[in-house]
C-alpha positions in Angstrom: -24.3 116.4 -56.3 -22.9 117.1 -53.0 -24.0 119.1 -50.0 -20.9 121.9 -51.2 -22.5 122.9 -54.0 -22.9 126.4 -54.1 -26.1 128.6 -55.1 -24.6 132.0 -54.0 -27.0 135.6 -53.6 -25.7 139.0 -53.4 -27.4 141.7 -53.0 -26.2 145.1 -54.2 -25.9 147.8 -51.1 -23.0 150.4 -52.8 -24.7 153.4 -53.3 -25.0 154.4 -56.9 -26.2 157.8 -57.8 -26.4 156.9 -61.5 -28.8 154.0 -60.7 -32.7 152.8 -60.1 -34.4 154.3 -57.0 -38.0 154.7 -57.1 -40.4 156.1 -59.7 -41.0 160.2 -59.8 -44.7 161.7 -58.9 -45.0 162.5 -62.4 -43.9 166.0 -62.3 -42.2 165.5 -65.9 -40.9 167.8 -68.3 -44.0 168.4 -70.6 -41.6 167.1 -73.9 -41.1 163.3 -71.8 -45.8 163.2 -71.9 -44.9 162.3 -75.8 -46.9 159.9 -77.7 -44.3 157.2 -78.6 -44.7 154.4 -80.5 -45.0 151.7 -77.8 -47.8 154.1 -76.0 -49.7 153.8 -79.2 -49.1 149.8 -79.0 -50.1 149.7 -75.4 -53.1 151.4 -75.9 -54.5 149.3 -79.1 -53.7 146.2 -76.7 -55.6 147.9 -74.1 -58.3 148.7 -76.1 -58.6 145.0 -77.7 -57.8 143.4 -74.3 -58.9 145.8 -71.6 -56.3 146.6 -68.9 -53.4 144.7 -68.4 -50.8 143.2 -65.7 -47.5 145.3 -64.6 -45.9 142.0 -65.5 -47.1 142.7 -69.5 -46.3 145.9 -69.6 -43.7 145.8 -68.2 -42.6 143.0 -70.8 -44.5 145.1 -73.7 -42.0 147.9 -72.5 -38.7 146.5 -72.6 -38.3 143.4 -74.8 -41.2 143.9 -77.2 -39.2 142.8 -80.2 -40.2 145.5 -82.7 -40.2 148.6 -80.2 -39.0 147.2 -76.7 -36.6 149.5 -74.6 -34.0 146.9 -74.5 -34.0 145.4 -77.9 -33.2 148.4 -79.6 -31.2 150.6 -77.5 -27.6 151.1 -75.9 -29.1 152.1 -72.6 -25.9 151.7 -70.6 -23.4 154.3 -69.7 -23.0 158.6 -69.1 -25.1 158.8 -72.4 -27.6 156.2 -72.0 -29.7 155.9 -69.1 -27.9 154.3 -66.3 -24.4 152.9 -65.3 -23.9 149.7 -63.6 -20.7 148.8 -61.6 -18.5 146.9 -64.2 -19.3 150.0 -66.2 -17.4 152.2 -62.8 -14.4 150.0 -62.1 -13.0 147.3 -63.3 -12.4 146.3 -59.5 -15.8 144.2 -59.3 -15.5 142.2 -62.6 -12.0 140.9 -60.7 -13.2 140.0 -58.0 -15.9 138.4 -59.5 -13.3 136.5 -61.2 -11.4 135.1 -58.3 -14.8 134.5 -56.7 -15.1 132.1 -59.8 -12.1 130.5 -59.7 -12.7 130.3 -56.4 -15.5 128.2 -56.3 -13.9 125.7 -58.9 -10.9 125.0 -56.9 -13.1 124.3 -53.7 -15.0 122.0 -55.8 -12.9 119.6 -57.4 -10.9 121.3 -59.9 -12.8 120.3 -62.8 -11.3 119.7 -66.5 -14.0 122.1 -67.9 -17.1 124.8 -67.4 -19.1 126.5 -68.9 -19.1 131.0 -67.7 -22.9 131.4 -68.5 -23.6 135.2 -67.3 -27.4 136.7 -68.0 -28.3 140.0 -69.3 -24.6 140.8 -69.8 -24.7 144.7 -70.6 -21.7 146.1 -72.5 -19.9 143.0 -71.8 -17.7 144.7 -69.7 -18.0 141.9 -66.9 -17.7 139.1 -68.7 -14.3 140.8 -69.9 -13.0 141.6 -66.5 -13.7 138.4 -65.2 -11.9 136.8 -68.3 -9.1 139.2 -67.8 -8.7 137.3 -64.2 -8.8 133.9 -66.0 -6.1 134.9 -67.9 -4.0 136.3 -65.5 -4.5 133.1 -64.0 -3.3 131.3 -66.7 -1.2 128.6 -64.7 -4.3 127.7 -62.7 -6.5 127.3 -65.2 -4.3 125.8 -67.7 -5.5 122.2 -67.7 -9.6 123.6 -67.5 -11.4 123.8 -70.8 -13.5 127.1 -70.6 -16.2 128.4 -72.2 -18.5 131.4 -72.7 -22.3 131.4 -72.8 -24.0 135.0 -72.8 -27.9 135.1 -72.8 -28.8 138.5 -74.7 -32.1 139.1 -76.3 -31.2 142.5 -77.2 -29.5 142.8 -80.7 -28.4 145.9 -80.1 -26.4 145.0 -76.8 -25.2 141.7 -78.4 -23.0 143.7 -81.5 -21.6 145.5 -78.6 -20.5 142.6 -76.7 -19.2 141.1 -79.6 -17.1 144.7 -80.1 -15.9 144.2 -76.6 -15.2 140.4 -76.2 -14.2 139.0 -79.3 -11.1 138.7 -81.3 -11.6 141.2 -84.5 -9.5 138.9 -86.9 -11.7 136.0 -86.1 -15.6 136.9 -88.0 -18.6 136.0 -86.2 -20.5 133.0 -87.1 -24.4 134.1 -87.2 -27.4 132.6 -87.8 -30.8 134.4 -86.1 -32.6 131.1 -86.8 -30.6 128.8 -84.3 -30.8 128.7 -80.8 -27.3 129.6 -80.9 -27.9 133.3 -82.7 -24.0 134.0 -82.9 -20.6 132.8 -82.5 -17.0 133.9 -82.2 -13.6 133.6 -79.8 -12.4 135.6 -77.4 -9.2 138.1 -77.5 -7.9 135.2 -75.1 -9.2 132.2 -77.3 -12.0 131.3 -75.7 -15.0 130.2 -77.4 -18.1 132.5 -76.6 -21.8 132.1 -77.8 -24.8 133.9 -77.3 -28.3 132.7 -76.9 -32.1 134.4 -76.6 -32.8 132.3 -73.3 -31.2 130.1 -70.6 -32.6 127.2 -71.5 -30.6 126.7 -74.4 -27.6 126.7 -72.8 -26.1 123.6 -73.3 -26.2 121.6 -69.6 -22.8 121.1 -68.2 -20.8 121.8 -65.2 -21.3 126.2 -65.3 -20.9 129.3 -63.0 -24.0 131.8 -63.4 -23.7 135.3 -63.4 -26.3 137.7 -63.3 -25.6 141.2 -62.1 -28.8 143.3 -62.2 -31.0 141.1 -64.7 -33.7 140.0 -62.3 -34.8 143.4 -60.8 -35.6 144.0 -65.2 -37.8 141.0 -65.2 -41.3 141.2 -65.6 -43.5 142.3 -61.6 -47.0 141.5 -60.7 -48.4 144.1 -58.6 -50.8 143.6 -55.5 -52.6 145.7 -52.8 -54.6 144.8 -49.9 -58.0 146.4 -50.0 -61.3 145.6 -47.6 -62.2 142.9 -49.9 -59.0 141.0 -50.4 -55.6 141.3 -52.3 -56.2 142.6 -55.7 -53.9 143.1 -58.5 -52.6 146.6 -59.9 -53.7 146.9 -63.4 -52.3 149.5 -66.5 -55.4 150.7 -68.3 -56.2 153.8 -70.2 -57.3 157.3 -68.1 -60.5 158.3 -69.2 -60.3 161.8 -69.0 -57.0 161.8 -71.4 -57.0 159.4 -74.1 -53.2 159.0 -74.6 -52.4 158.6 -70.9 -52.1 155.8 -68.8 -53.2 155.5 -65.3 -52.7 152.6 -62.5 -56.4 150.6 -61.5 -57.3 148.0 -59.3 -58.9 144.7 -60.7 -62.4 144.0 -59.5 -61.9 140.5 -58.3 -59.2 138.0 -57.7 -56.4 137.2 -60.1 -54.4 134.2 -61.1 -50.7 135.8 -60.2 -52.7 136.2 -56.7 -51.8 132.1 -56.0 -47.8 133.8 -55.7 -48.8 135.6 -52.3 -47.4 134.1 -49.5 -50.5 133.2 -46.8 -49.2 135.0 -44.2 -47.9 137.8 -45.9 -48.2 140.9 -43.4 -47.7 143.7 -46.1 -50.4 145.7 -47.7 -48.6 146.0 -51.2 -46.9 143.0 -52.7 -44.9 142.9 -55.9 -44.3 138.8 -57.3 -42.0 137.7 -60.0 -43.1 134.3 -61.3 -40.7 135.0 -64.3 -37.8 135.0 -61.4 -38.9 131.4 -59.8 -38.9 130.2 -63.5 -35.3 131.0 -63.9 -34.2 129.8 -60.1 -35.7 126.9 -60.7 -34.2 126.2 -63.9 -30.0 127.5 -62.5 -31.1 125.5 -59.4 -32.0 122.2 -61.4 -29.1 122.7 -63.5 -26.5 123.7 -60.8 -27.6 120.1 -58.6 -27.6 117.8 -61.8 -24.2 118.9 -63.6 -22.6 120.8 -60.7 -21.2 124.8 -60.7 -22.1 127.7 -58.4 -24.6 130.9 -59.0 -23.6 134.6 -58.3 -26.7 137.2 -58.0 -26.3 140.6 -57.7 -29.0 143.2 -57.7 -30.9 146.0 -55.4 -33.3 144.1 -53.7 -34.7 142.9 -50.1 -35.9 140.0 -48.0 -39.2 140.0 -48.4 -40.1 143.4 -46.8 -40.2 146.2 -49.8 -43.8 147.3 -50.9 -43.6 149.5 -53.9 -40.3 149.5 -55.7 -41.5 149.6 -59.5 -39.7 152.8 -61.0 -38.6 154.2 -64.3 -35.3 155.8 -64.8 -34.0 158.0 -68.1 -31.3 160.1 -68.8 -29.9 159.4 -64.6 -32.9 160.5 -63.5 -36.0 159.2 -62.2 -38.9 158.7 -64.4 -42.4 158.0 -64.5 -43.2 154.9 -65.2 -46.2 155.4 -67.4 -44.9 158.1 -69.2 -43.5 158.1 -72.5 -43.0 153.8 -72.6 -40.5 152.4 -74.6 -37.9 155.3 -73.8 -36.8 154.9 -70.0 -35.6 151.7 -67.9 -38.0 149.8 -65.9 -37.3 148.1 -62.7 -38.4 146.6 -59.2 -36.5 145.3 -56.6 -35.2 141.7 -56.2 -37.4 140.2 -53.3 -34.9 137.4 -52.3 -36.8 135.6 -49.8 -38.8 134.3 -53.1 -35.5 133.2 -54.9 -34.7 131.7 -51.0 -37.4 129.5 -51.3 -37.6 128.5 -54.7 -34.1 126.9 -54.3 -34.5 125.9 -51.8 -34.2 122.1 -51.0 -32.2 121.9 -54.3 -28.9 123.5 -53.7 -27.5 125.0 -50.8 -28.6 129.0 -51.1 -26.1 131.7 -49.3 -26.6 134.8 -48.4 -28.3 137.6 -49.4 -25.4 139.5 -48.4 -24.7 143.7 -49.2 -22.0 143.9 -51.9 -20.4 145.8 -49.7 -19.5 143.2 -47.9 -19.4 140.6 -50.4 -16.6 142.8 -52.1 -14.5 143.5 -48.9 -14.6 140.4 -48.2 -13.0 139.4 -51.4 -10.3 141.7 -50.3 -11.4 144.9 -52.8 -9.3 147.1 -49.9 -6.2 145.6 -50.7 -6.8 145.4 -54.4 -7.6 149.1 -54.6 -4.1 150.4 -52.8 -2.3 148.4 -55.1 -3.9 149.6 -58.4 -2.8 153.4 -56.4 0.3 152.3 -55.8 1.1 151.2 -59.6 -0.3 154.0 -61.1 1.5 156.3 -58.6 4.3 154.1 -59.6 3.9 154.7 -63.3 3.7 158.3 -63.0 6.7 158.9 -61.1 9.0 156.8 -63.8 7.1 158.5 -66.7 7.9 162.0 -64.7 11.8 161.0 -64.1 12.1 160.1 -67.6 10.1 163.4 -69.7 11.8 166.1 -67.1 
C-alpha cells in the first residue's frame, strides 16, 4: 500500500462534565461498600489465585460474561453512568462522516469498504455517520458499503439493532458464529456484528473507535528503591469483603512493556491496546482504509489515570465492582510506536481541533439558522 495511507489518532480535549476524570478517595456513600456479586467473584479468584493484575480485574469487572459491567448493562446516557459525545450532538457523528468520505475520495475512490467501528455504544455514531452517507448519496452511489460493529455486550448490541436497523427486515442470529447477528440498515446497508476484530472479514475498511481503548484492560507500575513493581488487587486483611491496592514482591512479566528510559515513577501499560494497533495497522497496510481514534488520553506523560465513574460521578474503583465504569487514559505514544513503520500515524490531535477543523463552526450556525428558520414559519402559520 502506498505511503498515503492513513492511520489517523484523535485525542478527545472537549470538556465533558458527564464523563471519566479520576477515581474518588473513597469517601462513598456507605450503600455503594455493598457486597455485589462480582466482589464475591473477585475475592474466591483471589483467594484460589492470590492477588491479581489491574489488567484482570479490570477485565473480571467489565466483560466478565456472567456478571461484567458491560455485558449486562445499558450504561450510557442521563440514566446510566456516563454520556459520550454522539450521545450530546449529532454534530460529531457528521463530521465523522465527511472525515470518512473524506479519506475515500483522497484515496482512490474505491468500489467498496467495509465501516468497522469498535465498542459502538448506543449506535448512535454509526447512525450519524450513515446519515452523512446518505446524504451523500450521489457521491457514494457507485461504492458498495458495509457495516461491521464489534460488540461483546448483548445488552448494547439489541440496542444498536433498535437504533440502526430496518424494523420490517428480522435479524438473522446465531450466538455460535463468529458473525453473532445480522440485519440491514434503515438506508439498506448491510450491518453485522461480531465479539472481536479479528473476525472481521479483511477488506478495504475505515476503523472507528471513539472511547473503546481507554475501557481496555491497564497494567499498573510504580517505581520503588528496588525496581518497578506492579500494582496488585488483593484482599485487605483487616476487612474481609474489601479490596485494597499492593505492591508485588518482585518483578513481573507485563514489566518487559516499560519503556527503558521511562522517567516517571508510576506507569500504566496496555498490552491489550498494541494487540489491537497492531492488528488495524496490519490490516489498514495489506487491504488499504484509514483509522479514526478518539479518546481522553496523553503522550506518554500521565501517571495514575485509573478511575471509576457511576451515576456521573466519580467512583471508587474498588468499591462495589461490577456496578460503575472503569477507565484509564489512552497513552498514545504506545499506539505511536506500535504502528509505527506500518502505516503512516497522525496526530494525536485535541478534538477540539480535529472538529474545527472539519468546519463544526460553520455546521453549527447553519443547524441555528434552520431551526430559527423553522420556527419563524411554524409561528407565521399557528398565529
Amino acid at each position: 500500500m502506498n505511503a498515503l495511507v492513513r492511520y489517523r489518532v484523535a485525542r478527545v480535549g472537549i470538556p465533558c462534565i458527564w464523563r471519566r476524570k479520576c477515581f474518588s478517595s473513597g469517601n462513598e456513600p456507605a450503600e455503594s461498600n455493598r457486597v455485589t456479586p462480582m466482589l464475591r467473584h473477585l475475592i474466591y479468584k483471589i483467594k484460589s489465585t492470590g492477588p491479581i493484575t489491574v489488567a484482570e480485574y479490570m477485565k473480571e469487572v467489565l466483560t466478565n460474561p456472567v456478571k461484567g459491567y458491560y455485558v449486562h448493562h445499558d450504561m450510557l446516557g442521563e440514566k446510566g453512568d456516563f454520556i459520550t459525545s454522539p450521545e450530546i450532538s449529532q454534530l460529531f457523528g457528521e463530521l465523522l462522516g465527511i472525515w470518512f468520505v473524506s479519506e475515500w475520495m483522497t484515496s482512490g475512490k474505491n468500489t467498496a469498504f467495509q465501516l468497522v467501528e469498535l465498542g459502538p455504544g448506543r449506535g448512535t455514531l454509526t447512525g450519524d455517520v450513515l446519515r452523512v452517507f446518505s446524504q451523500l448519496g450521489s457521491v457514494l452511489k457507485n461504492c458498495d458499503i458495509s457495516v461491521h460493529l464489534v460488540e461483546v455486550s448483548q445488552k448494547l448490541s439489541e440496542i444498536q439493532a433498535l437504533t440502526l436497523t430496518e424494523e420490517k427486515i428480522p435479524l438473522e442470529r446465531d450466538a455460535e458464529s463468529l458473525v453473532y447477528m445480522k440485519g440491514v440498515t434503515k438506508s439498506g446497508i448491510p450491518v453485522s456484528w461480531y465479539r472481536d476484530l479479528k473476525d472481521v472479514p479483511k477488506g478495504y475498511s475505515f476503523y472507528l473507535a471513539h472511547e473503546f481503548f481507554d475501557t481496555l484492560p491497564v497494567h499498573k507500575f510504580q517505581k520503588t528503591r528496588q525496581g518497578w513493581r506492579e500494582v496488585l488487587v488483593d484482599i485487605d486483611p483487616q476487612v474481609s469483603d474489601k479490596l485494597r491496592f499492593v505492591l508485588a514482591p518482585c518483578t513481573t512479566p507485563a514489566e518487559a512493556f516499560i519503556q527503558h528510559d521511562e522517567q516517571r515513577d508510576h506507569v500504566e501499560v496496555c498490552p491489550d491496546a498494541g494487540v489491537i494497533i497492531q492488528e488495524l495497522s496490519q490490516r489498514i497496510a495489506l487491504t488499504g482504509g484509514a483509522a479514526l481514534i478518539a479518546d481522553y488520553g496523553h503522550d506518554g506523560t500521565k501517571t495514575d489515570t485509573f478511575r471509576g465513574f457511576c451515576g456521573h460521578q466519580l467512583h471508587n474503583v474498588l468499591i462495589a465492582p461490577g456496578t460503575a465504569d472503569l477507565t484509564a487514559d489512552v497513552d498514545f505514544s504506545y499506539l505511536h510506536r506500535i504502528a509505527q513503520g506500518k502505516v503512516a500515524a497522525l496526530g494525536p490531535v485535541e478534538q477540539r481541533t480535529f472538529l474545527k477543523n472539519m468546519g463544526i463552526d460553520i455546521r453549527l450556525k447553519v443547524m441555528v439558522y434552520l431551526t430559527n428558520t423553522k420556527y419563524l414559519h411554524l409561528k407565521f402559520i399557528y398565529k
